[in-house]
Each structure stands twice: as C-alpha cells, then as structure tokens.
N, CA and C atoms of all chains as a GROMACS GRO file, in nm:
protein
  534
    1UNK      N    1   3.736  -5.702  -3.821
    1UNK     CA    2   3.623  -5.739  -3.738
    1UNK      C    3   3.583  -5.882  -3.768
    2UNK      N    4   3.522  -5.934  -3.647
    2UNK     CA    5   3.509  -6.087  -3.699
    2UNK      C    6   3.340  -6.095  -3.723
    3UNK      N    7   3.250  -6.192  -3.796
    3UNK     CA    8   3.156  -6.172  -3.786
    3UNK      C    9   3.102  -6.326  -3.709
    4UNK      N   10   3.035  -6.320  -3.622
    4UNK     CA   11   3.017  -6.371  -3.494
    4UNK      C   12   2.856  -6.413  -3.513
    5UNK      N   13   2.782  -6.548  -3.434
    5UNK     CA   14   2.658  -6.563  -3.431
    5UNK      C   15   2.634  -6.524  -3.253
    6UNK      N   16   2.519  -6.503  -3.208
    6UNK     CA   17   2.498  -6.432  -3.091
    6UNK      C   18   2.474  -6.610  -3.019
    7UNK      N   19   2.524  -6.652  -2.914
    7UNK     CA   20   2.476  -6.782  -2.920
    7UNK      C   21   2.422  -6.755  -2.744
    8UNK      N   22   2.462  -6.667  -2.650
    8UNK     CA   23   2.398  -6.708  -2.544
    8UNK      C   24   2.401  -6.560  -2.484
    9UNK      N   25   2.371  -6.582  -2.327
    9UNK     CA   26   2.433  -6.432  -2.282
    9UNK      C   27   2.466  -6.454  -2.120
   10UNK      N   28   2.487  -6.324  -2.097
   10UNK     CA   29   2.566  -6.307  -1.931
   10UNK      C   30   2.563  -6.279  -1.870
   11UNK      N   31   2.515  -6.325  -1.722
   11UNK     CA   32   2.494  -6.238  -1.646
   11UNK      C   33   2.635  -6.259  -1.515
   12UNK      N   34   2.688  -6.112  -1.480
   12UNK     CA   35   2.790  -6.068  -1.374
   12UNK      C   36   2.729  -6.020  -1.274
   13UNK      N   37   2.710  -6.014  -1.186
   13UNK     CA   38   2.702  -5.951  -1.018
   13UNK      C   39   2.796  -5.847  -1.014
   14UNK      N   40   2.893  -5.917  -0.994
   14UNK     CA   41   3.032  -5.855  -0.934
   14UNK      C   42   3.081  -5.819  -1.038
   15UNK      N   43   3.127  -5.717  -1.084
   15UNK     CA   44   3.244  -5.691  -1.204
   15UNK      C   45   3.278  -5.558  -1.165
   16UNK      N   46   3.357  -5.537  -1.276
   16UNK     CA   47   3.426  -5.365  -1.275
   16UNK      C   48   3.293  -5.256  -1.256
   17UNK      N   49   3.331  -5.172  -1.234
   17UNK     CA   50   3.232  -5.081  -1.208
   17UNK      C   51   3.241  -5.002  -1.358
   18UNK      N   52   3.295  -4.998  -1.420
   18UNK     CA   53   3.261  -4.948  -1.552
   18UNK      C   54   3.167  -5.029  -1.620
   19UNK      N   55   3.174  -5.140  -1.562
   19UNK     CA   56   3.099  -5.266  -1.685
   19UNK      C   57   2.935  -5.257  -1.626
   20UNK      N   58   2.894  -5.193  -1.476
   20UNK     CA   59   2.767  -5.191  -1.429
   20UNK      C   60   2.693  -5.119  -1.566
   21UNK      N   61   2.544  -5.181  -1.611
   21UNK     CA   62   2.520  -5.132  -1.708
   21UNK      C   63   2.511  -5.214  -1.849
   22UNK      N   64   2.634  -5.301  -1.871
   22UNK     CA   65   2.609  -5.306  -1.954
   22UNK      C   66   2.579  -5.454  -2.010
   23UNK      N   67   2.538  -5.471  -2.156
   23UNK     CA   68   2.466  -5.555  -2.184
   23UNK      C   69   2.633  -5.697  -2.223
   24UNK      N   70   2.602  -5.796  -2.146
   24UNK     CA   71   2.719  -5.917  -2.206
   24UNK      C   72   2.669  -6.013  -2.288
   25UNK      N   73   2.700  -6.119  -2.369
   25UNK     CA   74   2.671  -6.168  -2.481
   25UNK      C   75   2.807  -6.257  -2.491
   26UNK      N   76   2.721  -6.379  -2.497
   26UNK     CA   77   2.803  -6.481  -2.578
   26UNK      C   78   2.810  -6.502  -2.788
   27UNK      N   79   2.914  -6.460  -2.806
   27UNK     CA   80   2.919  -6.498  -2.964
   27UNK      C   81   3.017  -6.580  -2.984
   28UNK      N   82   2.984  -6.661  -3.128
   28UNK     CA   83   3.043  -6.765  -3.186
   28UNK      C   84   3.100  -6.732  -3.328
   29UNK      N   85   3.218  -6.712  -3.306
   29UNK     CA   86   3.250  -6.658  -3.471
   29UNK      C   87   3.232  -6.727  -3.574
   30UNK      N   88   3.186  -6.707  -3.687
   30UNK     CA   89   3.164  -6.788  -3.798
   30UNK      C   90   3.228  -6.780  -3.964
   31UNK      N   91   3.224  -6.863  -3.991
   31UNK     CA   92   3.313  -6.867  -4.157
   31UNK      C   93   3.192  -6.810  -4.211
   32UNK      N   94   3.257  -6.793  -4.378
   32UNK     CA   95   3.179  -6.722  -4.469
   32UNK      C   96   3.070  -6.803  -4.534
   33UNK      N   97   3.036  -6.889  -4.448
   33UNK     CA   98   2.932  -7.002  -4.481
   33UNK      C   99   2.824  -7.024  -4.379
   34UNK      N  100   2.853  -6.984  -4.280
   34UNK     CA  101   2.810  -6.939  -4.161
   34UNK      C  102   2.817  -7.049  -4.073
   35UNK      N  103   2.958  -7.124  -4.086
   35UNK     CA  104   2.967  -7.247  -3.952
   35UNK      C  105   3.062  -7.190  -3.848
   36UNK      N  106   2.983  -7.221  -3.732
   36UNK     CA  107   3.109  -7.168  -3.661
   36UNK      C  108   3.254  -7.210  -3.649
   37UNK      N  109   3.341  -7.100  -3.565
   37UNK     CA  110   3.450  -7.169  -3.605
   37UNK      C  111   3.542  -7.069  -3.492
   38UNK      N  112   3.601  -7.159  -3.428
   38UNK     CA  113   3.672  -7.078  -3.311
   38UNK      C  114   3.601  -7.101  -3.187
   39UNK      N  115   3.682  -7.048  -3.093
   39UNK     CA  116   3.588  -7.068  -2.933
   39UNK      C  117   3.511  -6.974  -2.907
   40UNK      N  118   3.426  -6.982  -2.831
   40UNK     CA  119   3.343  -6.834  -2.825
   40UNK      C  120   3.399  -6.752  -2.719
   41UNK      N  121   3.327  -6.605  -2.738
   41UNK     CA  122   3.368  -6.512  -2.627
   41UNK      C  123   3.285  -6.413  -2.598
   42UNK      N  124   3.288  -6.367  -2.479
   42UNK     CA  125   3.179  -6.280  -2.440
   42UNK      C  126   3.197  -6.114  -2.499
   43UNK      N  127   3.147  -6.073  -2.556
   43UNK     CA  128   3.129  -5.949  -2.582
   43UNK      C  129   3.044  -5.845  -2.560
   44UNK      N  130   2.996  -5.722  -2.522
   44UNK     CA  131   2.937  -5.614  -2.501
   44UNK      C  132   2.898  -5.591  -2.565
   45UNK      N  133   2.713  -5.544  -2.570
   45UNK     CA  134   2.673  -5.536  -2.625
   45UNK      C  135   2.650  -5.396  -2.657
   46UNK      N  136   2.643  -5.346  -2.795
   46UNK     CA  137   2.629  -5.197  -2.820
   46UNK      C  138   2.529  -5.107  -2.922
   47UNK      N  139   2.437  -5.222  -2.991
   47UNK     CA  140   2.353  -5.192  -3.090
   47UNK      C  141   2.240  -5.277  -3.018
   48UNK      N  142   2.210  -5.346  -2.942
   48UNK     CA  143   2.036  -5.394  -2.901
   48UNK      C  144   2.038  -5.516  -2.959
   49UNK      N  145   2.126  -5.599  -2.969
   49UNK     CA  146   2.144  -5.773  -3.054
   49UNK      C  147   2.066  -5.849  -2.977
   50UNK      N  148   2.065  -5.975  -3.016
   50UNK     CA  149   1.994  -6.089  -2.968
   50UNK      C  150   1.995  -6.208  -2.982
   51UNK      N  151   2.013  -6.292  -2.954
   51UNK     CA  152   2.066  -6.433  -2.953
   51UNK      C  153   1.982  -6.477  -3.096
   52UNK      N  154   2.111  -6.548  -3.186
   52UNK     CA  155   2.048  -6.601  -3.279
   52UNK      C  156   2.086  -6.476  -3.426
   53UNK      N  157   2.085  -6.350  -3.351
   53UNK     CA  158   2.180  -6.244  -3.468
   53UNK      C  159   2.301  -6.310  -3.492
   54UNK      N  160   2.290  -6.268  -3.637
   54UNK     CA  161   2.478  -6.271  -3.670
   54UNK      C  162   2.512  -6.127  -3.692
   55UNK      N  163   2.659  -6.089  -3.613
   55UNK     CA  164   2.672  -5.949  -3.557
   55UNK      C  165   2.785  -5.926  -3.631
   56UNK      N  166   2.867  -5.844  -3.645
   56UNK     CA  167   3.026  -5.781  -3.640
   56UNK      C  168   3.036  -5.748  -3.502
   57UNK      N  169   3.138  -5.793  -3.453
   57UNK     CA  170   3.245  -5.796  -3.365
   57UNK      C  171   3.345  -5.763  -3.367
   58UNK      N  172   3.395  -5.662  -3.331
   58UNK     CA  173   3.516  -5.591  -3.294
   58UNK      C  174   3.606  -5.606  -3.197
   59UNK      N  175   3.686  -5.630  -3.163
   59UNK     CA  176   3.795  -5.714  -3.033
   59UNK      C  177   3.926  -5.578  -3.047
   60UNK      N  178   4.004  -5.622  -2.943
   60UNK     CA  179   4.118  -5.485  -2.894
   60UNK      C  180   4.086  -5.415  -2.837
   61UNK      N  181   4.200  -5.315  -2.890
   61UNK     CA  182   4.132  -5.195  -2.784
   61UNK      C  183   4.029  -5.092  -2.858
   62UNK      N  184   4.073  -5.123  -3.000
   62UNK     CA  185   3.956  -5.075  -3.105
   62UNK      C  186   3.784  -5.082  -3.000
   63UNK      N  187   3.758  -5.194  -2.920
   63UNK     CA  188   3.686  -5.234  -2.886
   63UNK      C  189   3.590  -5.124  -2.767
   64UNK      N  190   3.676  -5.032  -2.724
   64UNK     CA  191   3.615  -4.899  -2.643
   64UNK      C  192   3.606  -4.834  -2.717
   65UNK      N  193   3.622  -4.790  -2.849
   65UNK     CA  194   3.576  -4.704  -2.966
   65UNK      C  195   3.410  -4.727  -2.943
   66UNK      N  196   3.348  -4.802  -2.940
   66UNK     CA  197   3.234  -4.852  -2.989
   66UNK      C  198   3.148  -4.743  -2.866
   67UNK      N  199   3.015  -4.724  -2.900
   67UNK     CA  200   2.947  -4.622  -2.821
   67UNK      C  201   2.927  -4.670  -2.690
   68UNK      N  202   2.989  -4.557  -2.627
   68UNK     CA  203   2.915  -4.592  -2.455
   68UNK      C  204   3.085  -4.666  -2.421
   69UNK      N  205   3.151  -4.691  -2.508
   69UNK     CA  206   3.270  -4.768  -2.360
   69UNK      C  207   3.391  -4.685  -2.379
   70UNK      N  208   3.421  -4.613  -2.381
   70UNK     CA  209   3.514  -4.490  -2.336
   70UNK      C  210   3.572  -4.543  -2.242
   71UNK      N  211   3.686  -4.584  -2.204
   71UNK     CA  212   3.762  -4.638  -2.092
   71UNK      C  213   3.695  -4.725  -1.994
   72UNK      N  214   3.619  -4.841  -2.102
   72UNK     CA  215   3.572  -4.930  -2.052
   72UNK      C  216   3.700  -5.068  -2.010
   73UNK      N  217   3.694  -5.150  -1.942
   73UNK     CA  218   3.772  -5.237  -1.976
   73UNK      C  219   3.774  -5.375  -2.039
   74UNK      N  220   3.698  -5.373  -2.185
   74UNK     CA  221   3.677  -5.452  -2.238
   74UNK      C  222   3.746  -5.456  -2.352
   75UNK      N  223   3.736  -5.591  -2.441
   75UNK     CA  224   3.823  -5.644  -2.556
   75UNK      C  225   3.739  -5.702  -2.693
   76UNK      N  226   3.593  -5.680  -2.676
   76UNK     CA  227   3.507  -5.692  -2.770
   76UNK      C  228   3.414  -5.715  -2.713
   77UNK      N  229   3.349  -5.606  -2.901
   77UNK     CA  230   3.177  -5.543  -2.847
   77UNK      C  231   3.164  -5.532  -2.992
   78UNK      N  232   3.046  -5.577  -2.978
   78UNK     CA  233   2.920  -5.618  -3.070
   78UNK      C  234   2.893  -5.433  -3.145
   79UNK      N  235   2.894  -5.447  -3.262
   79UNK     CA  236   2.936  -5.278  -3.306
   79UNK      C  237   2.845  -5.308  -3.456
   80UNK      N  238   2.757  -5.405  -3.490
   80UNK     CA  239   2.657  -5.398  -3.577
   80UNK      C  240   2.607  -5.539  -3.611
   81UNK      N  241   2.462  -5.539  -3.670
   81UNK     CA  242   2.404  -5.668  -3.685
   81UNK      C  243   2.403  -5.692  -3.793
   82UNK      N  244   2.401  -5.768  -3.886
   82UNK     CA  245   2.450  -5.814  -4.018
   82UNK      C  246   2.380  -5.816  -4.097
   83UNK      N  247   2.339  -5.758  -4.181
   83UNK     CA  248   2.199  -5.794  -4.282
   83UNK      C  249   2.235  -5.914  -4.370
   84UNK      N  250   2.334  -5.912  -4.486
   84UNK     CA  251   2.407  -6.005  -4.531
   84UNK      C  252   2.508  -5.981  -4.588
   85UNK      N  253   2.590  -6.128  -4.587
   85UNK     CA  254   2.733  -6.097  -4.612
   85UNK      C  255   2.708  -6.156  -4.756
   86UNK      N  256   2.771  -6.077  -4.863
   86UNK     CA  257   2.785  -6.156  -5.002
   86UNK      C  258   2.939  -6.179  -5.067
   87UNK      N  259   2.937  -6.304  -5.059
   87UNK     CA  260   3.128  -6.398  -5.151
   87UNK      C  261   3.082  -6.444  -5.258
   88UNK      N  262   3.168  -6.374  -5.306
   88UNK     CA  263   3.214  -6.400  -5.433
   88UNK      C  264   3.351  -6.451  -5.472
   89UNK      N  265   3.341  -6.559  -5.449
   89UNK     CA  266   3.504  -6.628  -5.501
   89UNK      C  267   3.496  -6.724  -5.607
   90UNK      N  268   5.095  -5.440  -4.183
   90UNK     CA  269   5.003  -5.472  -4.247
   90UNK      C  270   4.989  -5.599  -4.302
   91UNK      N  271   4.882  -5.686  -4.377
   91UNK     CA  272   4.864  -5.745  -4.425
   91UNK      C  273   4.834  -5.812  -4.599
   92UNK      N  274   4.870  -5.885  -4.628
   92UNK     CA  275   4.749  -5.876  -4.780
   92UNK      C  276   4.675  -5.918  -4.771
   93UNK      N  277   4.615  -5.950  -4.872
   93UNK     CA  278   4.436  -5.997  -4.891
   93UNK      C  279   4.410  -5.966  -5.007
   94UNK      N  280   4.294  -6.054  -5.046
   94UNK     CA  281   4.172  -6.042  -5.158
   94UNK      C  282   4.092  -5.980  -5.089
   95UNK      N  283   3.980  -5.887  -5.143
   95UNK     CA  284   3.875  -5.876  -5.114
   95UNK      C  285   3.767  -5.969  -5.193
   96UNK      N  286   3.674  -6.003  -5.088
   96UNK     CA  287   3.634  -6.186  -5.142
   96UNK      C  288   3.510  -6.120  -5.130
   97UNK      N  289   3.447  -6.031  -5.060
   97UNK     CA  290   3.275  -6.007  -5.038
   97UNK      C  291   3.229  -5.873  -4.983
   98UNK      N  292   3.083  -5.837  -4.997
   98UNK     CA  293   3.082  -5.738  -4.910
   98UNK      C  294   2.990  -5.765  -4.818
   99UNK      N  295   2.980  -5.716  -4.747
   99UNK     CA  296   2.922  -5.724  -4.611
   99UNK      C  297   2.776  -5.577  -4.587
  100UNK      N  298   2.666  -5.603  -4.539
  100UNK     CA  299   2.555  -5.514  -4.547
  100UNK      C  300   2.543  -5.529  -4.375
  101UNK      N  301   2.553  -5.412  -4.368
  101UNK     CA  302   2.490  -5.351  -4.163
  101UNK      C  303   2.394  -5.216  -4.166
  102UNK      N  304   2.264  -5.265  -4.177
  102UNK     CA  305   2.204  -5.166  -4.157
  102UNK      C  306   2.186  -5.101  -3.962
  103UNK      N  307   2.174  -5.231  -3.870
  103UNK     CA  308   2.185  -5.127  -3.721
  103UNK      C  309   2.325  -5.130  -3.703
  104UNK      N  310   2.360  -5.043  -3.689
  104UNK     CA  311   2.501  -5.001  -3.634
  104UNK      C  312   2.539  -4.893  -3.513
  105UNK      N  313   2.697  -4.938  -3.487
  105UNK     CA  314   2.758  -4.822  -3.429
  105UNK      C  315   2.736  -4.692  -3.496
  106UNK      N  316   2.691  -4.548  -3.464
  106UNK     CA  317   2.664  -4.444  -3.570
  106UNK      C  318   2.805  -4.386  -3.580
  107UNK      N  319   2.894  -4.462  -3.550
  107UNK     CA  320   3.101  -4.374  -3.578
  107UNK      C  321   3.032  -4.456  -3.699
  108UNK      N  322   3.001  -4.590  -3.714
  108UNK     CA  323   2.992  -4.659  -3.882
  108UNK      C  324   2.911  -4.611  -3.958
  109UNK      N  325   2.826  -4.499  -3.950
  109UNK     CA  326   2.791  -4.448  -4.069
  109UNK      C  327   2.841  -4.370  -4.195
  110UNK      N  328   2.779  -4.417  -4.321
  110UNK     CA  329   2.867  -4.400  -4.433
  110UNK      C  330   3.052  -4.457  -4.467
  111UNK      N  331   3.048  -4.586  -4.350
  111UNK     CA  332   3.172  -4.636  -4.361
  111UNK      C  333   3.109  -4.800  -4.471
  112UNK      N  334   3.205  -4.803  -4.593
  112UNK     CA  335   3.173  -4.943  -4.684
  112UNK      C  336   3.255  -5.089  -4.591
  113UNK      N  337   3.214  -5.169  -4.525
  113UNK     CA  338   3.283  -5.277  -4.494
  113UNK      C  339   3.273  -5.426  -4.569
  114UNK      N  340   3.410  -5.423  -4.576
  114UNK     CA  341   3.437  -5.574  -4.696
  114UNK      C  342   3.462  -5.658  -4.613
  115UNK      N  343   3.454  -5.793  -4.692
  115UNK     CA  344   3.522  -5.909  -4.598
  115UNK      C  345   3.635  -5.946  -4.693
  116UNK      N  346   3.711  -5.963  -4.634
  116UNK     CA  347   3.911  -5.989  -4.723
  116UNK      C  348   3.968  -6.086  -4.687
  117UNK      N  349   4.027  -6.169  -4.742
  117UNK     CA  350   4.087  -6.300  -4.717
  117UNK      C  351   4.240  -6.284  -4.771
  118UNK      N  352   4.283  -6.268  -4.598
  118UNK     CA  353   4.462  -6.260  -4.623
  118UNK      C  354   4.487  -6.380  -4.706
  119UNK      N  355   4.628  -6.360  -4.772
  119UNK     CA  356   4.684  -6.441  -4.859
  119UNK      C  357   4.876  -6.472  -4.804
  120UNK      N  358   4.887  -6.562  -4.870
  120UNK     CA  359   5.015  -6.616  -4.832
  120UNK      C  360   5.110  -6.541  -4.997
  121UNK      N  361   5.222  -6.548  -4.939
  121UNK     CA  362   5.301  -6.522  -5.038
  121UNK      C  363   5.292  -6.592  -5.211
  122UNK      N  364   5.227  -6.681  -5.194
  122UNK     CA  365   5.158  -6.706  -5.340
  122UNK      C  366   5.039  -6.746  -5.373
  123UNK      N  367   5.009  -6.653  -5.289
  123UNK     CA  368   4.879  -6.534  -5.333
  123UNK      C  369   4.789  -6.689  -5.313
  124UNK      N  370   4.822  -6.772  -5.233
  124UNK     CA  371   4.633  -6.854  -5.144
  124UNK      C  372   4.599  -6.810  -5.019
  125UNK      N  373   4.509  -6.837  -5.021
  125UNK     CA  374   4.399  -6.804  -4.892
  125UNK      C  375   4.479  -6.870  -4.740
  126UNK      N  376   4.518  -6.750  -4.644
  126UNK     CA  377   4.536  -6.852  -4.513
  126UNK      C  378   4.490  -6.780  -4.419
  127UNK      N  379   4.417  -6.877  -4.302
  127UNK     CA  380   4.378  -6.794  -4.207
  127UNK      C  381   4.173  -6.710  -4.223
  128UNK      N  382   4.114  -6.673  -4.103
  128UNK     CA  383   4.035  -6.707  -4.163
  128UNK      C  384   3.979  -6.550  -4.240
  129UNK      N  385   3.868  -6.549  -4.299
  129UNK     CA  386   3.821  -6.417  -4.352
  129UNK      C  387   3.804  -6.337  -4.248
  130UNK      N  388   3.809  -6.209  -4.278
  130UNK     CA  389   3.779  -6.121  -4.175
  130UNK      C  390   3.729  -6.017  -4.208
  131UNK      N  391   3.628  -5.909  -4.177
  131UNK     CA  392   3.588  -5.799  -4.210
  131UNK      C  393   3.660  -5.630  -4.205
  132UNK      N  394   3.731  -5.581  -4.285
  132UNK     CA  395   3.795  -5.487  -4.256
  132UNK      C  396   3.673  -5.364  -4.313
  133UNK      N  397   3.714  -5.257  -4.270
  133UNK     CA  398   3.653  -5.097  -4.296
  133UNK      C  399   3.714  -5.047  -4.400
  134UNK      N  400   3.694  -5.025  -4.550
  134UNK     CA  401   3.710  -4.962  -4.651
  134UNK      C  402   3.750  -4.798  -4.657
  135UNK      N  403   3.869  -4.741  -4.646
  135UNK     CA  404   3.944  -4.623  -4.687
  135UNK      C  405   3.960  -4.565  -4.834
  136UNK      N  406   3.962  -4.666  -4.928
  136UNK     CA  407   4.056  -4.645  -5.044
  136UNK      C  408   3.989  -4.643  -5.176
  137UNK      N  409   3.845  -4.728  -5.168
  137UNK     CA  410   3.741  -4.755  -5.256
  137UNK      C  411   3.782  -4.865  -5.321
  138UNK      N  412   3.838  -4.960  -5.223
  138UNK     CA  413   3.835  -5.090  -5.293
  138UNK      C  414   3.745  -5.158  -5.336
  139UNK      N  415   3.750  -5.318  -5.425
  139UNK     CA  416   3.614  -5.354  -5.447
  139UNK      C  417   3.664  -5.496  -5.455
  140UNK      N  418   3.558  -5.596  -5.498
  140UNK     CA  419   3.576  -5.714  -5.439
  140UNK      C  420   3.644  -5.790  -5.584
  141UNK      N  421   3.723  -5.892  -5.566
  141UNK     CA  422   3.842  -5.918  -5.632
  141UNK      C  423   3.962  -5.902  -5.684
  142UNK      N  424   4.003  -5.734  -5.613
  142UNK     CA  425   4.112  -5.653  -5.582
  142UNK      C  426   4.189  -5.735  -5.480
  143UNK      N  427   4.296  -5.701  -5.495
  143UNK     CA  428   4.413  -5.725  -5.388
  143UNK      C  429   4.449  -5.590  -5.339
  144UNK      N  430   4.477  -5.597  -5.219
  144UNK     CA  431   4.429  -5.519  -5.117
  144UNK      C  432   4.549  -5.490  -4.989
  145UNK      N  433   4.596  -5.412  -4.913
  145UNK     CA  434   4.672  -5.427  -4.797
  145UNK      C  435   4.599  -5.361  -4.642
  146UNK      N  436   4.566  -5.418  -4.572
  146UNK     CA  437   4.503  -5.377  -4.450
  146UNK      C  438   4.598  -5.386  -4.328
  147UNK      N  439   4.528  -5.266  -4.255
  147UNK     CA  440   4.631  -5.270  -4.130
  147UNK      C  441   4.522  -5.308  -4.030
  148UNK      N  442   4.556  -5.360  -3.921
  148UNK     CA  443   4.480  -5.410  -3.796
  148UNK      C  444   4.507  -5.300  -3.661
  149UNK      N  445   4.438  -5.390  -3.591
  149UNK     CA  446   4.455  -5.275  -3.468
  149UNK      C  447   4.375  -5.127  -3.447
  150UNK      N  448   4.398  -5.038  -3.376
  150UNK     CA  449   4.328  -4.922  -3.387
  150UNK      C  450   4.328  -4.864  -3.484
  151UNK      N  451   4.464  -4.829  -3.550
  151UNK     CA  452   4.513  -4.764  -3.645
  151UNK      C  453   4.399  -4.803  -3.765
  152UNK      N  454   4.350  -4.894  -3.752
  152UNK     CA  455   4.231  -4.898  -3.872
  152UNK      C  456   4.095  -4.770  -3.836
  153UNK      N  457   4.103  -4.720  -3.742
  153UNK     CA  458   3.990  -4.598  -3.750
  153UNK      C  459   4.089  -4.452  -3.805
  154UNK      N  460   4.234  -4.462  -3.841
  154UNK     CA  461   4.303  -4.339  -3.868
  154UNK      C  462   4.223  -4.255  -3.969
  155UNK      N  463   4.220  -4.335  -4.068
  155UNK     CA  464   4.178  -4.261  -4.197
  155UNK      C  465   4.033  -4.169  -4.172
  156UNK      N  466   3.953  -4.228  -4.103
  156UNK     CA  467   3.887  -4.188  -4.108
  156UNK      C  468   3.890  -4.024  -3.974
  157UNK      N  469   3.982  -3.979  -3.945
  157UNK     CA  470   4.031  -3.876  -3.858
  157UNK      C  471   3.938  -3.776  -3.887
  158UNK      N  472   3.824  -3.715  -3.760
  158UNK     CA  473   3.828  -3.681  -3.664
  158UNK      C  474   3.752  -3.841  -3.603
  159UNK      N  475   3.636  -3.846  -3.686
  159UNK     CA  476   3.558  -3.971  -3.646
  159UNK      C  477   3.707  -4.084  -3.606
  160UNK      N  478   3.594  -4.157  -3.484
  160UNK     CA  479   3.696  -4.254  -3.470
  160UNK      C  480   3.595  -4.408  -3.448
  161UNK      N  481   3.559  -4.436  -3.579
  161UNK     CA  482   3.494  -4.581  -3.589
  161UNK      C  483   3.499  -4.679  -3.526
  162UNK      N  484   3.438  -4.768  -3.435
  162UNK     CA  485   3.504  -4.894  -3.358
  162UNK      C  486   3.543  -5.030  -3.467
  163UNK      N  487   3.669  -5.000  -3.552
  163UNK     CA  488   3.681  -5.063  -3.635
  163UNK      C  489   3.870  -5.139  -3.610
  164UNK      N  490   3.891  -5.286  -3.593
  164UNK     CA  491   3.995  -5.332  -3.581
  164UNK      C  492   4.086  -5.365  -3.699
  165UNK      N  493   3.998  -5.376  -3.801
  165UNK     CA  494   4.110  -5.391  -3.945
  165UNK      C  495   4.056  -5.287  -4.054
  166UNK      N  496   4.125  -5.232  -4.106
  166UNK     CA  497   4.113  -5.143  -4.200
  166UNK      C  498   4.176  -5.151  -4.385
  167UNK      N  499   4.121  -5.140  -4.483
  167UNK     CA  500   4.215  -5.126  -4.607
  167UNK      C  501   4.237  -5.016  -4.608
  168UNK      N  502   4.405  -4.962  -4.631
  168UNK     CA  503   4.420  -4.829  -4.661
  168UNK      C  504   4.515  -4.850  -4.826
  169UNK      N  505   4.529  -4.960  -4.884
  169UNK     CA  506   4.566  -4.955  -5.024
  169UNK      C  507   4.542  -5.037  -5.113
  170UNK      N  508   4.571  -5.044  -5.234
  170UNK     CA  509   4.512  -5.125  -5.366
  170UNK      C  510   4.660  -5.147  -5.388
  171UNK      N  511   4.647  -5.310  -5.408
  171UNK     CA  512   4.749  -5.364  -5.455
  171UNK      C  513   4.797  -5.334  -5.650
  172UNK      N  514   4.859  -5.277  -5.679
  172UNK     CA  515   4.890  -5.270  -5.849
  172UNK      C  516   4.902  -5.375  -5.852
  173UNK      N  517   5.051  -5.427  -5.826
  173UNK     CA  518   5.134  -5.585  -5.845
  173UNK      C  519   5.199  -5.575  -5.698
  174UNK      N  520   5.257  -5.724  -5.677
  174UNK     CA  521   5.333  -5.701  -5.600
  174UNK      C  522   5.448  -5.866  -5.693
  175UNK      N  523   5.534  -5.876  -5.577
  175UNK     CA  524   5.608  -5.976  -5.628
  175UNK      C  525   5.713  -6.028  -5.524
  176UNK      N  526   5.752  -6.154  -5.487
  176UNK     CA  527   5.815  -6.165  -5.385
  176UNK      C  528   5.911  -6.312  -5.428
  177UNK      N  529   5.981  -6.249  -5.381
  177UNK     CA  530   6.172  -6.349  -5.477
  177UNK      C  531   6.108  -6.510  -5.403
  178UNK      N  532   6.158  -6.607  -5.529
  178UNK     CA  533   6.136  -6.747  -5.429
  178UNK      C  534   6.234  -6.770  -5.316
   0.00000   0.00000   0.00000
C-alpha cells in the first residue's frame, strides 16, 4: 500500500455506473518523511478522508476488496487514514 | 515476491473493517546487497514480523491470502522472515 497525502478532489458527471455514488479524491504519494513523491492519482474514497489527510492507499485489483466496491471498476481506494507512521532506520 | 527490511510501523485507527486486527509495517525492498531501492511501501503483516527484520513480501491480491476467509483490501503482504539469505557474486 502506498501512503498518500489527500491533496484535492473530483468531481465526474458522466462515468461508469458503478462509480455513481462514490466519493473521488486526488492523492499525492509520499516518502517516509512526508514529501511527496510521484504523480498523483485519483482514488475512491472508502473511510470519510479529507483533503490534507495522509491516507493508505491501495491500487490493483486488491483495490475492489475495499468496502462498497465489489466489481467496481477501479484501481485505487483510500482503505485508511494514518495516525502515524514511525522509522526507524 | 520481494525482499525488504522492515524499516517502521505504521498506526490506522479509521479503517477498512476487512483491516481490523491486521498489524501494517512499512518495508523497504532491498537490492541484492541488501541497500535500499525503490520507494518504501506499506505491506500487511502475516508472520509477526518486526521492524529491523528482513522480510519477503508478495504483492498483488495474493497479499489478502493469509488472511482466508477475510479478504483485506491489502496489495502487499509479508508472508516470511528472512533467517539468512545469500546470493553468488
């Protein structure tokens, strides 16, 4: 899972009809320092997040595991909010 | 699968409820002599690993197996503890 900052969100009109419903979200994945790092991507939302959370993010098909998307057609969803991450290296 | 250190742990109190009572680490694959490449990532704990262990994780769905019937929305998983390993120059 990647752990991701919540940086914007989404709104669709038109999409799949599985996706009516549900919540979209821009996240920014981040290092263990918390800079981002990578391009961002929209993900589904599945725990009640909010811009400015840092989340776990789940991507694949792992990604309809997450509650509510059962043969959804998505590739990552937001599947918990982070209290904190602790490194030790 | 992969290797890795386990470098940290990671705290999610709102979650997916498949993630309850699941421990998630953050692990930093390693290259064949054993440095850091690529970036950290959060896998789902099977095995009772802990942090400064070497570690082997599998990705993909197959990271919710272990946990069979539950099926966690989880993309990387540890399912072993490295003893030694060793790899010819």
């Amino acid at each position: 899972m990647l752990v991701a900052r919540i940086v914007g969100t989404v709104v669709a009109t038109r999409k799949d009809p599985r996706l009516v419903s549900s919540k979209l979200l821009v996240v920014r994945p981040i290092d263990a320092k918390g800079k981002a790092d990578g391009n961002p991507l929209v993900a589904i939302d599945t725990v009640d997040a909010g811009v400015g959370e840092t989340v776990l993010v789940v991507s694949g098909s792992s990604a309809r595991m997450a509650s509510g998307l059962k043969d959804c057609p998505v590739d990552a969803a937001i599947i918990g909010v982070i209290d904190t991450i602790t490194v030790s290296e | 699968m992969n290797l890795a250190r386990v470098i940290g742990t990671v705290v999610v109190t709102r979650k997916d409820e498949n993630l309850a009572q699941t421990t998630l680490l953050l692990v930093q694959p390693l290259t064949e002599a054993r440095q850091p490449v690529g970036r950290p990532l959060v896998a789902v704990d099977s095995v009772g690993a802990g942090v400064g262990e070497e570690v082997f994780f599998v990705r993909g769905k197959e990271a919710s197996f272990p946990f069979h019937p539950v099926e966690p929305p989880v993309d990387a998983g540890i399912v072993g503890i490295v003893d030694h390993w060793h790899v010819e120059a």
